[in-house]
N, C-alpha and C positions, 0 to 999 in steps of 0.2 A: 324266237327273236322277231317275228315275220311280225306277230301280237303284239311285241311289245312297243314296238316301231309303231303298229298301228295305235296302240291305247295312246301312245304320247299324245298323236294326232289329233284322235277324241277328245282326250282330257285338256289339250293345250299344253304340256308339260315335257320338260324335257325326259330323254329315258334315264338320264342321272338320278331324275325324281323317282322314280318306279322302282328303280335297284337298289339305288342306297336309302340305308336306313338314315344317318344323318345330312342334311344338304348344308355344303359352305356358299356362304354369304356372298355373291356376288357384286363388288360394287362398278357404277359403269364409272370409267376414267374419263373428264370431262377436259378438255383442252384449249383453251382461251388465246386467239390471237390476237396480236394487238399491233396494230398495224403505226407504225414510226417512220415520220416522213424528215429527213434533214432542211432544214431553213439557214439558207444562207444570204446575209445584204452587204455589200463591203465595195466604197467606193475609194479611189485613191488618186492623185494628183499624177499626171505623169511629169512635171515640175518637182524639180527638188529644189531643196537649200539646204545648204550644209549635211549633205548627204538625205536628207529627209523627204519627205513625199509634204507636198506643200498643205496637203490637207488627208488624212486617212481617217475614214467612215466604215468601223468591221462591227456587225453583230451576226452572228452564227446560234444554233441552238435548234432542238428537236421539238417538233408539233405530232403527238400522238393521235389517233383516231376520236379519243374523247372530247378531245379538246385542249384539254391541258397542256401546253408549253413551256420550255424547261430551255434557259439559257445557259450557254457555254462560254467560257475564259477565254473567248479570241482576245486578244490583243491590238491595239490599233495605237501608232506610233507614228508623228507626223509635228508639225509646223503648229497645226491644229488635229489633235486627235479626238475623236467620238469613239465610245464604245463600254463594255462592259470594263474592260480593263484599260484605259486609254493611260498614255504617256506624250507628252509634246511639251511646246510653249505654252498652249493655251490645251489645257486637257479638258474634257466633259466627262465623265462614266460614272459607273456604279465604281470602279476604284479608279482615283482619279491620283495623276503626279505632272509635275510640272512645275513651268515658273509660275502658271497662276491654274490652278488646279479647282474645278467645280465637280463634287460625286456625291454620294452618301460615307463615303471614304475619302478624303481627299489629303494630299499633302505634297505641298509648292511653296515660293516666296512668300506667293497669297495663294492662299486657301478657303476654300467655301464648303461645308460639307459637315454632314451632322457627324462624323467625329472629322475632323481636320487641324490639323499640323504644320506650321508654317513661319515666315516671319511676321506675317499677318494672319492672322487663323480666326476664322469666323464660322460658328457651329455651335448644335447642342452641347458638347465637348469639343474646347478648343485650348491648345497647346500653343506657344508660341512668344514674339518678342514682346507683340500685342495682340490679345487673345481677347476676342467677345464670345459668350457664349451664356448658355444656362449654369454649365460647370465652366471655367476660364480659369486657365496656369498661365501664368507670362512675365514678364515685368511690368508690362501694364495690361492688369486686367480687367473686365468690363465683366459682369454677368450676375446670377440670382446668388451663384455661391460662386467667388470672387478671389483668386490667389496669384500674388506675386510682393515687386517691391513696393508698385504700387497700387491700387485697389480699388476700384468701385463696383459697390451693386448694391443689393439686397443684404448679401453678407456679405461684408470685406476683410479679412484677413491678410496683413501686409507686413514686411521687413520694414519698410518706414512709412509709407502715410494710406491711412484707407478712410475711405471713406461710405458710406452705409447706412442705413439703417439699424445695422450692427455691425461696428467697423470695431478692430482688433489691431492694434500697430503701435509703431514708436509714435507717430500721433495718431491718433485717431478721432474721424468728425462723422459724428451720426444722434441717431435717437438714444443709443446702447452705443455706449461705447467704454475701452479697454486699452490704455495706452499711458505709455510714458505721459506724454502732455496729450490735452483733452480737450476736445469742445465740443459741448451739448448741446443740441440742437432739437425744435420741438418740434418742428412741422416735416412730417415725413419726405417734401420735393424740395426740402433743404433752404425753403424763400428766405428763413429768417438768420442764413447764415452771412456774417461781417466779411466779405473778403478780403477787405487790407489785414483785420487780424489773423485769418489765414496764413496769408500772404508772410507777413509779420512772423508768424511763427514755425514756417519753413524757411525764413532764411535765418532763424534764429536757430534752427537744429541741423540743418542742410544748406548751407550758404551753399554751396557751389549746384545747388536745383537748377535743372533746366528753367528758362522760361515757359515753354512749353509746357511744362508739369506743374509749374505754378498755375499756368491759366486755366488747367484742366482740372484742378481744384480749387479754383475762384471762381469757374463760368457760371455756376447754381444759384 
């Protein structure tokens, strides 16, 4: 044994190597730490109204060793709320609610926010009484593809009046158009359209039309 102890020495080898005929596969276990730091910012009013903090500012979330940054669902709930998930009168966040609501998510009376929901809803996708957007659902919709009662964009598709470039409706006024009654029009920013016969033939299909929705398709 005294030899074998020593040949290992010599050789460099362990005496596993010497005695056994086949040697198992050694692999070394490597162990990665990764060092996570908690990040907290969260300011709040000590003022209330109506039971609320006059202003709540929460963002929370973990900063790794790498660098990488990774936010968490705090909540922030106030008069004016900021944060990832805010709620108030006047909300900001990544999910945003309220009576007037700004997020990438958002939905309030008004709303701002690339999908937002509201009585006013303004976004890349927007739902609403009056919706602007690239996609727009409402009754009165504004955007590139265009849906309610009534319609403008790019595309309009409408219950009763759209108007388009390709407008679809019980009237419809555009370049293409699709409709009970029709008016064709050549110039795509709409210069060459009559607005008394417009006018004329909304109250000839919808007498009881807002003014309002009259002027909103006569302003062109």
């Amino acid at each position: 044994m005294d030899k074998i102890v020593m040949m290992s020495s010599l050789f460099q080898v362990t005496t596993d190597y010497l005695l056994k005929d086949k040697q198992e596969e050694q692999t070394e276990k490597v162990v990665y730490y990764r060092e996570v730091r908690p990040w907290h910012f969260e300011k709040k009013s000590r003022h209330t109204l109506f039971g609320l903090p006059i202003y709540h500012i929460c963002f929370q979330g973990m900063r790794e060793s790498g660098g990488r940054f990774r936010m968490k669902m705090a909540p922030a709930k106030g008069i004016l709320a900021v944060g990832v998930r805010a709620t108030g009168v006047v909300s900001i966040g990544v999910f945003a609610r309220g009576l007037v609501a700004i997020g990438a998510a958002a939905m309030g009376m008004i709303s701002i926010g690339a999908a937002s929901l509201g009585i006013l809803a303004l976004g890349a996708f927007a739902a609403g009484i009056i919706a602007g957007g690239n996609l727009s659902v409402g009754i009165v919709a504004f955007g590139n593809l265009a849906v309610g009662m009534y319609a403008i964009g790019n595309c309009a598709v409408a219950n009763k009046i759209a108007l388009g470039n390709y407008a679809h409706g019980h009237i419809a006024i555009g370049n293409t158009v699709s409709g009970m009654k029709e008016i064709l029009l050549k110039d795509a920013n709409f210069t060459d359209m009559d607005p008394e016969a417009v006018r004329s033939m909304i109250m000839q299909e919808f007498p009881k039309t807002w003014p309002m929705i009259q002027k909103l398709f006569t302003m062109w």
